[in-house]
FILO-115960 format. One record per residue (C-alpha): residue in three letters; x, y, z. Coordinates in Angstrom, 2 decimals. Layout:
<atoms>
<rest = ALA; px = X; py = Y; pz = Z>
...
</atoms>
This chain:
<atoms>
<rest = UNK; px = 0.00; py = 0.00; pz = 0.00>
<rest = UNK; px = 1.18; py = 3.45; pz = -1.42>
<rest = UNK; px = 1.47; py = 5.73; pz = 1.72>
<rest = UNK; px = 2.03; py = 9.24; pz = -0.25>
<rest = UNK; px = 2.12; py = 10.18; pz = -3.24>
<rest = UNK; px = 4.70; py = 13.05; pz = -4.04>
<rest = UNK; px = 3.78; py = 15.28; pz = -7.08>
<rest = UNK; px = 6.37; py = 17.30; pz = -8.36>
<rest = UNK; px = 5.51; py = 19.75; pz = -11.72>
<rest = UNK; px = 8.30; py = 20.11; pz = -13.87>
<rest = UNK; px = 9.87; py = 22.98; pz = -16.12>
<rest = UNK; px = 12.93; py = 23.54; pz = -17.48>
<rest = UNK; px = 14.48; py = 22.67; pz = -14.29>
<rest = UNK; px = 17.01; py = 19.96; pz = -15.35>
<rest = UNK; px = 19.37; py = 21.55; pz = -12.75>
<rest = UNK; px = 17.11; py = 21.14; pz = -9.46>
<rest = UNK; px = 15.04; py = 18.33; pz = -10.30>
<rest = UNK; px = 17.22; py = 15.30; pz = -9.30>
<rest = UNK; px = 18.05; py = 16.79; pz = -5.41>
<rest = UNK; px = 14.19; py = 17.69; pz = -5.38>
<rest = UNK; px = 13.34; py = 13.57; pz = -5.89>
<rest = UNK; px = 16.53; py = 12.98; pz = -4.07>
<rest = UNK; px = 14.92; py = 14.68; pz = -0.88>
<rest = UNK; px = 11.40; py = 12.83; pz = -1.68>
<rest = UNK; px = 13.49; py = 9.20; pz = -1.97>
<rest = UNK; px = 15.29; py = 10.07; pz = 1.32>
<rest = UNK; px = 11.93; py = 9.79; pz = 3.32>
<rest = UNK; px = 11.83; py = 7.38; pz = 5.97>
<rest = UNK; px = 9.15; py = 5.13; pz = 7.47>
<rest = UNK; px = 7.24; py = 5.99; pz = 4.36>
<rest = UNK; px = 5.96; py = 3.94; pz = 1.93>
<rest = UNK; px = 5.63; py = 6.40; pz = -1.47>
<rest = UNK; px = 5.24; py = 6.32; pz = -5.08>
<rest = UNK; px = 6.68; py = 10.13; pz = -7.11>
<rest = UNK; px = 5.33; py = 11.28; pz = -10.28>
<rest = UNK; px = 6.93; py = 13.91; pz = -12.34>
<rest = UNK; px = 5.23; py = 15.68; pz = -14.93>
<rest = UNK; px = 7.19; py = 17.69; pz = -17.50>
<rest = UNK; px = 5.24; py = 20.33; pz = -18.59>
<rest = UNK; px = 6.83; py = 20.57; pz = -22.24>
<rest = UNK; px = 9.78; py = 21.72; pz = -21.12>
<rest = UNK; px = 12.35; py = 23.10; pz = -23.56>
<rest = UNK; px = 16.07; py = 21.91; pz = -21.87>
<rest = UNK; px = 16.68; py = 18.15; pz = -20.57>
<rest = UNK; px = 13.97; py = 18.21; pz = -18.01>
<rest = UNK; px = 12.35; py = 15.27; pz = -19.53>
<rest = UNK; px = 15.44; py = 13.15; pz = -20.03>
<rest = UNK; px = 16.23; py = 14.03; pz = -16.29>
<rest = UNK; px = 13.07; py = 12.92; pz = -15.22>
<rest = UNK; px = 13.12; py = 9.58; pz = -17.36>
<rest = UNK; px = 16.72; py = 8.78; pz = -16.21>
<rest = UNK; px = 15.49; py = 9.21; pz = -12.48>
<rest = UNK; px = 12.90; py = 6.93; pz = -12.96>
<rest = UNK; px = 15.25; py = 4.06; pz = -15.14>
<rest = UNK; px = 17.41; py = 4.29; pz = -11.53>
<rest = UNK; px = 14.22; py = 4.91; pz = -9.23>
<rest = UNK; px = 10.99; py = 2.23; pz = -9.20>
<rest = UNK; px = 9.02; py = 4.65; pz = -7.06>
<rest = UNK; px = 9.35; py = 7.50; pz = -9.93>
<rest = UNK; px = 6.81; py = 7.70; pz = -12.59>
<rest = UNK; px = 7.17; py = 10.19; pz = -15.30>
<rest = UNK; px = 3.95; py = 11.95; pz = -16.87>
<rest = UNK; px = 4.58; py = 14.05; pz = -20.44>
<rest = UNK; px = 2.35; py = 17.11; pz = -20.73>
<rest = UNK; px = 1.32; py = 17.57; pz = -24.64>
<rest = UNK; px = 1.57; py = 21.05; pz = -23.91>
<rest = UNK; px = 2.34; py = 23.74; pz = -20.88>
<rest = UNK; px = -0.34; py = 24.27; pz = -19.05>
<rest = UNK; px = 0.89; py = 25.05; pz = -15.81>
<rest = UNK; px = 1.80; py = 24.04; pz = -12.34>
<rest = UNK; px = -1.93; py = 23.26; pz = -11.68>
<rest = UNK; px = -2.37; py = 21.69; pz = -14.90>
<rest = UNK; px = 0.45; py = 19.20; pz = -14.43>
<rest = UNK; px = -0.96; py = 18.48; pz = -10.44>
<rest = UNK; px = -3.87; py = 17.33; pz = -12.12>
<rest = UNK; px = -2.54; py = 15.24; pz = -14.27>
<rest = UNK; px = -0.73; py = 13.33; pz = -11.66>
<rest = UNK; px = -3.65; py = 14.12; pz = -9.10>
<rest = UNK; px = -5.67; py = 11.75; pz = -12.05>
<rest = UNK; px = -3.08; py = 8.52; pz = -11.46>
<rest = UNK; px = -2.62; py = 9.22; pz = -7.65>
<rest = UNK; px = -2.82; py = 5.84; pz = -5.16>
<rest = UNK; px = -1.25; py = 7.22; pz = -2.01>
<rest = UNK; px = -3.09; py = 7.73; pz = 1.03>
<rest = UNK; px = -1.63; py = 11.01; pz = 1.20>
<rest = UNK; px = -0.54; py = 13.42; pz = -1.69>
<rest = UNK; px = 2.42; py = 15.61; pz = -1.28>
<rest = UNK; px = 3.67; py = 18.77; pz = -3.33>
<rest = UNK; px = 6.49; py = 19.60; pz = -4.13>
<rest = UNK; px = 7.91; py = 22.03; pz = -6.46>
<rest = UNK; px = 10.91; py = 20.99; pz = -8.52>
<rest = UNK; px = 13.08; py = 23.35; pz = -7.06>
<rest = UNK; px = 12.90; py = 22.87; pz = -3.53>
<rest = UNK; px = 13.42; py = 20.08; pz = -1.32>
<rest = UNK; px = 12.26; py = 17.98; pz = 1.46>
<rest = UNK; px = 13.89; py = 17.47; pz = 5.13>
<rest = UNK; px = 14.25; py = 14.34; pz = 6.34>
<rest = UNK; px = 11.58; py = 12.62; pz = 8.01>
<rest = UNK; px = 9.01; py = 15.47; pz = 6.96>
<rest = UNK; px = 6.45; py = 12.78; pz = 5.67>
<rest = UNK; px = 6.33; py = 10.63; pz = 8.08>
<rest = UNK; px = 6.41; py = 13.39; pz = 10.83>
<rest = UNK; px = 2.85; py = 15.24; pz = 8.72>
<rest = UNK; px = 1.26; py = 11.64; pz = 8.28>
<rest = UNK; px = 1.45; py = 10.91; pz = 11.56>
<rest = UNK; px = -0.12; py = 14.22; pz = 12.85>
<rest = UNK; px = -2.56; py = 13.86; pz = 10.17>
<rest = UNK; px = -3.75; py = 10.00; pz = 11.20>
<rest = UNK; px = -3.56; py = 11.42; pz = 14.72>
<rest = UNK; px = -5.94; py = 14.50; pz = 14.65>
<rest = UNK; px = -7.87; py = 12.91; pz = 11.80>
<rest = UNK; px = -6.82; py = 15.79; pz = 9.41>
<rest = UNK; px = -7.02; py = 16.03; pz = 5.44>
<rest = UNK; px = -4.75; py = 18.96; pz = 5.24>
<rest = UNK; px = -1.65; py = 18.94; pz = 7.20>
<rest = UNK; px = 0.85; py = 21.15; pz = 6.74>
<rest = UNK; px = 4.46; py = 22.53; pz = 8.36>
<rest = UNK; px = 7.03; py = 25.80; pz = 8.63>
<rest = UNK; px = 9.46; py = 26.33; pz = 5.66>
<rest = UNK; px = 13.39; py = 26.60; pz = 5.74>
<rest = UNK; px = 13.98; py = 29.36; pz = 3.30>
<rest = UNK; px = 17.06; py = 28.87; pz = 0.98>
<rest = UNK; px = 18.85; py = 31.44; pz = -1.46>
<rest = UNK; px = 20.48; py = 31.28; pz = -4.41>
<rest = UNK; px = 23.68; py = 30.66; pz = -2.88>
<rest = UNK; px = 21.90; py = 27.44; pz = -1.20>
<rest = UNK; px = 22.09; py = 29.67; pz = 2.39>
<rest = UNK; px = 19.29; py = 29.24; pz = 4.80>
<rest = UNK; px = 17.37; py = 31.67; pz = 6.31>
<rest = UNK; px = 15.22; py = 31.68; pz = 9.64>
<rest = UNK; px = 11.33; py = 31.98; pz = 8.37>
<rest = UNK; px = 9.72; py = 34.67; pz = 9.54>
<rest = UNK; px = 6.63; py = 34.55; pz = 11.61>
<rest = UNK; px = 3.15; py = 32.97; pz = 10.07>
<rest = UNK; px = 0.50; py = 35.60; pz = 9.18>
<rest = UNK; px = -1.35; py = 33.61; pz = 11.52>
<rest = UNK; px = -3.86; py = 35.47; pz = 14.39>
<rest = UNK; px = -2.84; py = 32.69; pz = 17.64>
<rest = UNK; px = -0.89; py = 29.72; pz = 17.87>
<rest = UNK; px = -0.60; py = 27.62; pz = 14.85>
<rest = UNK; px = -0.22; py = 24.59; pz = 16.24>
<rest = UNK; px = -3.32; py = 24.51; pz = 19.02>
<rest = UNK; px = -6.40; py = 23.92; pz = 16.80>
<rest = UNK; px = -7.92; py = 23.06; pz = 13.42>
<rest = UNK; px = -7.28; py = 26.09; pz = 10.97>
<rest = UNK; px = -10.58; py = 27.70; pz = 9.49>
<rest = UNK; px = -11.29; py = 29.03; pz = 6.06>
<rest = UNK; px = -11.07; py = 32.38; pz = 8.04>
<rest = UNK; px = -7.51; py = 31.71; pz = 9.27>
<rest = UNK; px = -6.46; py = 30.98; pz = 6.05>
<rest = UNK; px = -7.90; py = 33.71; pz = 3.66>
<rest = UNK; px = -6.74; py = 36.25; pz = 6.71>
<rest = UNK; px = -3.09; py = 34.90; pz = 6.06>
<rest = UNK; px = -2.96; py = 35.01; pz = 2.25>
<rest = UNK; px = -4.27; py = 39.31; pz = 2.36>
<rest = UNK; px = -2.14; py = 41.04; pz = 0.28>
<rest = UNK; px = 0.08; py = 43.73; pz = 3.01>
<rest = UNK; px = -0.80; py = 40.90; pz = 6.06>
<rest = UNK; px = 2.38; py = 40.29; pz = 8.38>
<rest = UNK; px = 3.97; py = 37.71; pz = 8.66>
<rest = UNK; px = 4.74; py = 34.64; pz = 5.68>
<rest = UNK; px = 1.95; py = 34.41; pz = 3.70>
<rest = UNK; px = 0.35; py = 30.69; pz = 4.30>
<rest = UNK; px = 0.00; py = 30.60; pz = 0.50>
<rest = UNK; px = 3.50; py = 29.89; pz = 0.51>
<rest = UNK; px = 2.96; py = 26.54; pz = 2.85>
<rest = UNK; px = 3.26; py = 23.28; pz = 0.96>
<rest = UNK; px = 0.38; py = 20.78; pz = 2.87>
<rest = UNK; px = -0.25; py = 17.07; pz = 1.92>
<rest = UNK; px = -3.77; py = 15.91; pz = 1.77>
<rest = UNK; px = -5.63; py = 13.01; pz = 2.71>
<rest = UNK; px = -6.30; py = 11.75; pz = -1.23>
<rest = UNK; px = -9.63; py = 9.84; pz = 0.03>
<rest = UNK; px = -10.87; py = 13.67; pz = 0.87>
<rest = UNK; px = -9.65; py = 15.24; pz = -2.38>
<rest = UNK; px = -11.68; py = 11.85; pz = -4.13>
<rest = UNK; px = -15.07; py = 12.40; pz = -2.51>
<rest = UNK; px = -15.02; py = 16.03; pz = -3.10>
<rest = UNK; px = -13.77; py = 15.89; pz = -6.80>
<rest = UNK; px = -11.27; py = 18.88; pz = -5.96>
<rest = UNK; px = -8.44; py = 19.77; pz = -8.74>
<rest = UNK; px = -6.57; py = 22.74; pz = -9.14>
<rest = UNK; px = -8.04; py = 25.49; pz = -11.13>
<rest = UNK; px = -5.98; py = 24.95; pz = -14.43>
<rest = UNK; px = -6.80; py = 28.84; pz = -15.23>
<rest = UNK; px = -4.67; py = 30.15; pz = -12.68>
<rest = UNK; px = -0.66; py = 30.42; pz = -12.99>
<rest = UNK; px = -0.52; py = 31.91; pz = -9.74>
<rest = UNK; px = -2.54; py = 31.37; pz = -6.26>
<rest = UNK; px = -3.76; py = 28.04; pz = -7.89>
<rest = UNK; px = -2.05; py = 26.20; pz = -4.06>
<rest = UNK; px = -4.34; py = 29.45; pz = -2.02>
<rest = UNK; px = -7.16; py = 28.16; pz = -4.08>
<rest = UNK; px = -6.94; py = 24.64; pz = -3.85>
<rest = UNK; px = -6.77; py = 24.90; pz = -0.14>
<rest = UNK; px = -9.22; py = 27.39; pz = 0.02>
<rest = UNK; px = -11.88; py = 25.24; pz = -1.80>
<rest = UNK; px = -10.98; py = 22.09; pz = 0.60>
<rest = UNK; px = -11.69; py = 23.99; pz = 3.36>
<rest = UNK; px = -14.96; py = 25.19; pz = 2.21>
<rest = UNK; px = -15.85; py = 21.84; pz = 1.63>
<rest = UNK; px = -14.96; py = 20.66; pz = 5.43>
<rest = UNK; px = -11.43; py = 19.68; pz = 5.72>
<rest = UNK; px = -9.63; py = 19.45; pz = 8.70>
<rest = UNK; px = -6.44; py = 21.85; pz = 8.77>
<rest = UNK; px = -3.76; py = 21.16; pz = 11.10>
<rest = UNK; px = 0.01; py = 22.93; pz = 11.16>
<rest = UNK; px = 3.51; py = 21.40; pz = 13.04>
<rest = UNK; px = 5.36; py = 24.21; pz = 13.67>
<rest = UNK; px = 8.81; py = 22.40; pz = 13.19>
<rest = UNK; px = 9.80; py = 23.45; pz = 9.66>
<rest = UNK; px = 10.41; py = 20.20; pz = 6.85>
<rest = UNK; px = 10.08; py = 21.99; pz = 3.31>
<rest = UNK; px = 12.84; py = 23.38; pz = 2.11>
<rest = UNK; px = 12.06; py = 26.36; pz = -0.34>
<rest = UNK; px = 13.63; py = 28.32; pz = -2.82>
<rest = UNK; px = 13.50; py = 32.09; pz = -2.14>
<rest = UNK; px = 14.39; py = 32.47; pz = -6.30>
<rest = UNK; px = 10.98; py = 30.85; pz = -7.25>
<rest = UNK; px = 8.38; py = 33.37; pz = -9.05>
<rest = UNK; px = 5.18; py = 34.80; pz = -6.73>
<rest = UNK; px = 2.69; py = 36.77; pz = -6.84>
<rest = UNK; px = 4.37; py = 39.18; pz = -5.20>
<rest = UNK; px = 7.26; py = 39.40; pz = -7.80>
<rest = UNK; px = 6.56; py = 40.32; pz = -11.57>
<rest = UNK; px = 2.80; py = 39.21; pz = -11.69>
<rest = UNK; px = 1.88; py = 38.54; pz = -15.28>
<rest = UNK; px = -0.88; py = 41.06; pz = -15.62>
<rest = UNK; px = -3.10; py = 38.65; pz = -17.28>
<rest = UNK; px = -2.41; py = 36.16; pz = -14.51>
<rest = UNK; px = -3.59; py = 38.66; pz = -12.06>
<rest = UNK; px = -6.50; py = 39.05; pz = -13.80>
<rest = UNK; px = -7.63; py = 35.27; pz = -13.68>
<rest = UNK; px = -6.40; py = 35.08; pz = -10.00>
<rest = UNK; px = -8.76; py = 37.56; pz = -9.02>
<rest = UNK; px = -11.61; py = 36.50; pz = -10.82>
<rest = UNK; px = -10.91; py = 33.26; pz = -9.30>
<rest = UNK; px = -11.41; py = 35.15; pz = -5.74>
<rest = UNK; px = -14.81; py = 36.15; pz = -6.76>
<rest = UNK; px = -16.00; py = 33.25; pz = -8.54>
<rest = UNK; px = -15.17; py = 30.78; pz = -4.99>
<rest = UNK; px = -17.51; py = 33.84; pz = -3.57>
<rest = UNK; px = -20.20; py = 32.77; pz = -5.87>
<rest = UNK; px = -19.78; py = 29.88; pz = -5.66>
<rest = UNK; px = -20.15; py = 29.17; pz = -1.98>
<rest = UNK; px = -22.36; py = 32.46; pz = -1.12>
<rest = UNK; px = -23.77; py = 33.16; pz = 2.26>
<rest = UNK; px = -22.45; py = 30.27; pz = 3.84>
<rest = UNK; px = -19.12; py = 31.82; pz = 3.97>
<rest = UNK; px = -20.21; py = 34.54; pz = 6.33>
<rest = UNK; px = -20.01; py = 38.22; pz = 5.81>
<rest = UNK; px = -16.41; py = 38.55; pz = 7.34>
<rest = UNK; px = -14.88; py = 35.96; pz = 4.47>
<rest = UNK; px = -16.83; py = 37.33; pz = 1.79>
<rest = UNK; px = -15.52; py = 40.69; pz = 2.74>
<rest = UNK; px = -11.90; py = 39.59; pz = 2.73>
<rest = UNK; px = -12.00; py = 37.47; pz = -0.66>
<rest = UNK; px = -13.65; py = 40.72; pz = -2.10>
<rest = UNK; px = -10.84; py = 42.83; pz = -0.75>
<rest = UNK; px = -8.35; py = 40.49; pz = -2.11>
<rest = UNK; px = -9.33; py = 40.43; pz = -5.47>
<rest = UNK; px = -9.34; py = 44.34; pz = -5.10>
<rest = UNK; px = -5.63; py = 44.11; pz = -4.31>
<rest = UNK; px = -4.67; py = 41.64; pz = -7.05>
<rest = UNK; px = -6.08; py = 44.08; pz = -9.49>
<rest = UNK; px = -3.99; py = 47.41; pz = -7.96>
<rest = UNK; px = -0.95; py = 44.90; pz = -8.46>
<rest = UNK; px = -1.67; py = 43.75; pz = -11.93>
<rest = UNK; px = -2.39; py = 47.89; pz = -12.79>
<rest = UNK; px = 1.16; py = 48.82; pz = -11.03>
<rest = UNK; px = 2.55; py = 46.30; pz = -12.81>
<rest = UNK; px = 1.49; py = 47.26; pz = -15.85>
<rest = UNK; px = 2.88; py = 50.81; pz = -14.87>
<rest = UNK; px = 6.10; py = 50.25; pz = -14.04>
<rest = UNK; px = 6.18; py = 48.28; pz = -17.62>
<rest = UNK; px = 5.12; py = 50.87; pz = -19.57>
<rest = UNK; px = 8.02; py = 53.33; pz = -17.69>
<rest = UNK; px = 10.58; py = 50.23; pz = -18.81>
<rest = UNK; px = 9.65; py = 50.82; pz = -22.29>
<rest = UNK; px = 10.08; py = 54.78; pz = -22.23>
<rest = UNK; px = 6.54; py = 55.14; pz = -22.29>
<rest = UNK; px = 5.70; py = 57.58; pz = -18.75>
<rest = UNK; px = 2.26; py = 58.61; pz = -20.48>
<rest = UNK; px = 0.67; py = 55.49; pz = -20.68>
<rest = UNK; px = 1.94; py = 54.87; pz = -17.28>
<rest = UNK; px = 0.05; py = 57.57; pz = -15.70>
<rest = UNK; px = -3.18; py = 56.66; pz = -18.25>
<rest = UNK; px = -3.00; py = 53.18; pz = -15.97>
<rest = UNK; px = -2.84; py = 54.75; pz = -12.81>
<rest = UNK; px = -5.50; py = 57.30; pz = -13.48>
<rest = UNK; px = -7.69; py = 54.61; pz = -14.72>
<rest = UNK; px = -7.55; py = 52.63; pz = -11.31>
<rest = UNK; px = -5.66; py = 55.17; pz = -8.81>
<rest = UNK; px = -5.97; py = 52.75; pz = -6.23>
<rest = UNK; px = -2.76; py = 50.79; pz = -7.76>
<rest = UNK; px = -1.06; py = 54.40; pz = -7.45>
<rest = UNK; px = 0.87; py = 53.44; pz = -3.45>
<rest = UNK; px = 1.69; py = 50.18; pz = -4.53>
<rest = UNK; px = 3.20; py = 51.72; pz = -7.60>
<rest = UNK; px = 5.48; py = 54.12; pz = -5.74>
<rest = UNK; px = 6.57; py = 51.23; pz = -3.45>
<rest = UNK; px = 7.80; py = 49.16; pz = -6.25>
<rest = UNK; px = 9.39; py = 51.60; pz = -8.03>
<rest = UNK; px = 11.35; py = 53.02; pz = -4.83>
<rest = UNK; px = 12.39; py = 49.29; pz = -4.64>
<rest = UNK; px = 13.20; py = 48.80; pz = -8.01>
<rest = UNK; px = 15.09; py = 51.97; pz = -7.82>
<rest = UNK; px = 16.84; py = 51.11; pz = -4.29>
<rest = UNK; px = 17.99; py = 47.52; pz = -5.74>
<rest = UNK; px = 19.57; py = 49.24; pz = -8.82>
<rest = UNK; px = 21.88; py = 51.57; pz = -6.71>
<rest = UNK; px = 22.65; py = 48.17; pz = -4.82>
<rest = UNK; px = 24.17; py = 46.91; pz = -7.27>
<rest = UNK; px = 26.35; py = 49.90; pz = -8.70>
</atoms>
């Protein structure tokens, strides 16, 4: 019997994605199965992959026809899944040792279907970093987390790491009786979502504190360069789960999922902003901001960042 199932989406990351199955082989007291789907990538990614499974009977290799993103590819190996428990993990970061077994066992204990940890951070030099605080209102570790726990610590502006950036496994039976996939439309926040939509069907939510993911600080977020058009999707995406579960929600959730899809928008039109001042173009800059001047602070922050990292490195 399959125990976990670790997912990892794969692009163009022939250079990370042997030490990221590496750390998933490495797991003890944990029976586990890994599939890697290559998303069409354009360097050696899929020989990589196939050569790690040649070596590796636990690695399965799944070949996208074409890119469709991280929560495209999850699905894909979602679709073959037989683990108890299904673990993500992003080609470019790594597991501790022990992490598995350590979140099944908390999971089986509390009778969770969404347990997740704290992250080590790493940089590009491979340095680690202390994690900062969870944007997290309480102890972490003392209760089942709500769907109001969890939107509060994925606001745009909130303190603390944003629980977005958490990595959970999930009791697979759950994610089966629900029908729950990622939402293949988004390229960013599809993990917030996919959360956010187990929660509102009744999963349990439980953190450990001790930190067993290992994750790259280089990796792309929201907060970093947001594709304009993925913005756009992501907070549609807010609204639609608004629709879609209505009243039962409660005024306070609906109110923060409406906020949030506010913000995603003023970051998309800042975005767009700061592009337009790349390409010599200050006019239709300030046509953008005047057209939504709520994206105008967020615009000045970036810029003075932008601006501050550029005299950093003269």
């Amino acid at each position: 019997m399959v125990q976990a199932t670790v997912i990892i989406a794969a692009w163009n990351c022939e250079n990370s994605l042997g030490e990221s199955v590496k750390s998933a082989l490495a797991q003890s007291g944990v029976r586990l199965e890994i599939i890697v789907v290559d998303d069409c990538s354009t360097d050696g990614t899929g020989a990589r992959a196939d050569a790690l499974a040649a070596a590796h009977p636990q690695v399965r290799v799944l070949s996208q026809p074409r890119n469709g993103g991280p929560a495209a590819a999850r699905n894909a190996a979602l679709a073959v899944a037989t683990g108890e428990w299904v673990a993500v993990l992003d080609a470019d970061d790594t597991f501790r040792p022990g992490r598995l077994a350590a979140l099944i066992d908390l999971g089986d204990r509390t009778g969770a279907d969404i347990v997740c940890d704290g992250l080590v951070m790493h940089d590009a030099a491979r340095q680690s970093h202390k994690t900062a605080a969870l944007a997290f209102d309480g102890d972490p570790e003392a209760r089942d987390w709500t769907l109001g726990d969890y939107t509060a610590g994925n606001m745009h502006g909130t303190k603390g790491l944003s629980l977005g950036y958490l990595k959970p496994i999930f009791r697979r039976a759950f994610l089966v009786t629900h029908g729950l996939r990622y939402d293949d439309h988004l390229r960013n926040g599809e993990d917030f979502h996919f959360v956010l939509e187990a929660l509102a069907r009744g999963a349990v939510m439980r953190f450990r504190a001790e930190p067993g993911y290992v994750y790259s600080v280089g990796q792309a977020s929201v907060s970093h360069r947001l594709n304009p058009d993925h913005a756009a999707r992501l907070a549609t995406a807010d609204l639609a789960f608004v629709a879609r579960h209505g009243a039962g929600l409660g005024a306070e959730n609906i109110a923060m999922m409406r906020h949030r899809a506010r913000s995603v928008r003023d970051l998309a039109s800042a975005e767009l902003a700061l592009a337009a001042l790349r390409q010599g173009d200050p006019f239709a800059a300030l046509q953008t901001l005047w057209r939504r001047p709520r994206a105008s602070g967020r615009f000045v922050r970036q810029l003075s960042q932008a601006m501050a990292n550029r005299l950093r490195r003269r």
